[in-house]
C-alpha positions in Angstrom: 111.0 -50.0 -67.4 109.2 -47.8 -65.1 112.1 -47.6 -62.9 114.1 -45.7 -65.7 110.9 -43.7 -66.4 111.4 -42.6 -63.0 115.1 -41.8 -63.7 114.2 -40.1 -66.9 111.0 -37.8 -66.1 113.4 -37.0 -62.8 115.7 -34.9 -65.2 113.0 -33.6 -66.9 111.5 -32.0 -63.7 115.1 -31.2 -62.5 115.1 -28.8 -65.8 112.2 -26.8 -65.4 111.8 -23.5 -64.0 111.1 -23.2 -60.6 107.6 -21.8 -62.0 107.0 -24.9 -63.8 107.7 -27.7 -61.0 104.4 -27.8 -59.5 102.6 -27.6 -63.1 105.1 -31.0 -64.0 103.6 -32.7 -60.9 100.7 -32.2 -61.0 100.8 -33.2 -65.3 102.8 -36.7 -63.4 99.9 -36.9 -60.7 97.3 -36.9 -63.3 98.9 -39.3 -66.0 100.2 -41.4 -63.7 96.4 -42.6 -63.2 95.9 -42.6 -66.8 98.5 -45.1 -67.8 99.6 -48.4 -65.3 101.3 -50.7 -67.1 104.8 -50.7 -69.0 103.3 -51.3 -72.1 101.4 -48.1 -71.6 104.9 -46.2 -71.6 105.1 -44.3 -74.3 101.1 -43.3 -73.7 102.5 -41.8 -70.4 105.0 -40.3 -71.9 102.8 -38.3 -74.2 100.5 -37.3 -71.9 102.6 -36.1 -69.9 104.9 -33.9 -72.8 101.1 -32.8 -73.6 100.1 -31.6 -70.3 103.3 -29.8 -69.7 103.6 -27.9 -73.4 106.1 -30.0 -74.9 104.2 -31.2 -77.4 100.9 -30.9 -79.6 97.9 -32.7 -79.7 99.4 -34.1 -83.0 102.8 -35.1 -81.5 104.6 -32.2 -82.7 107.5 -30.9 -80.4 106.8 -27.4 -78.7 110.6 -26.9 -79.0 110.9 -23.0 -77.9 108.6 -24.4 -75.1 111.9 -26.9 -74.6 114.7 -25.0 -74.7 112.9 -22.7 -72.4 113.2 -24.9 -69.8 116.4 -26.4 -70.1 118.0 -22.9 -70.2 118.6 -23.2 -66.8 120.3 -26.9 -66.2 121.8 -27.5 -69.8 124.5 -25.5 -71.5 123.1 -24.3 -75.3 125.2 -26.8 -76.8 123.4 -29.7 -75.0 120.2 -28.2 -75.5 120.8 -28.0 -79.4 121.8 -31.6 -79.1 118.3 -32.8 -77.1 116.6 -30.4 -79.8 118.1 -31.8 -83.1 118.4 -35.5 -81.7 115.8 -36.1 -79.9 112.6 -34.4 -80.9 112.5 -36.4 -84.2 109.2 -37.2 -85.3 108.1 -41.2 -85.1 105.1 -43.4 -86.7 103.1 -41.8 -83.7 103.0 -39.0 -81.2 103.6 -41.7 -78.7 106.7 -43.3 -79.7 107.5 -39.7 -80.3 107.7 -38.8 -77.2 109.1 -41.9 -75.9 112.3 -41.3 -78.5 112.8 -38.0 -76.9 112.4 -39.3 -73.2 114.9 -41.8 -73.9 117.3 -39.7 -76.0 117.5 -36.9 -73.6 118.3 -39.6 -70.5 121.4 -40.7 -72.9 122.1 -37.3 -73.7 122.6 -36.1 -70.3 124.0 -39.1 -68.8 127.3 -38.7 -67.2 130.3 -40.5 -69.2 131.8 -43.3 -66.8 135.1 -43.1 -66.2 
């Protein structure tokens, strides 16, 4: 598990603004000391959406915040898809943002051949 979180929250930072790349380390750094174990996933996961804008304290998706930064690295066709598919609202903020993490890696991932 953490290895795909690894894969996932690497296109995540690979779609911010230049601007924005140090803020979403340092929001890793930080929650990556909050949260150690794989059950804590989806905790990371929100934290780290908090700390960098994309979502509320109440789990609610920041999505101007999101399409903001994927203007540069998605076309507006794939970023209406993340934004309608994947920022759903769950039981909790948590699972939440776990949902979107998750989506958006399927989203984007290439089609084999």
């Amino acid at each position: 598990m953490k290895y795909f979180l690894v894969v996932a929250f690497a296109l995540v930072a690979t779609s911010l603004a230049k601007v924005d790349q140090e803020r979403f380390k340092k929001a890793r750094a930080y929650c990556e000391t909050q949260f150690k174990t794989d059950e804590e996933v989806a905790q990371y996961t929100f934290c780290l959406f908090k700390k960098m804008g994309f979502q509320n304290e109440a789990g609610d998706f920041q999505k101007d915040i999101l399409r903001t930064n994927f203007l540069d690295v998605l076309t507006q066709t794939k970023i209406d898809e993340v934004l309608t598919k994947c920022t759903v609202k769950k039981a909790t903020p948590e699972e939440s943002a776990l949902h979107a993490i998750t989506c958006i890696e399927n989203i984007n991932r290439p089609v084999s051949t």
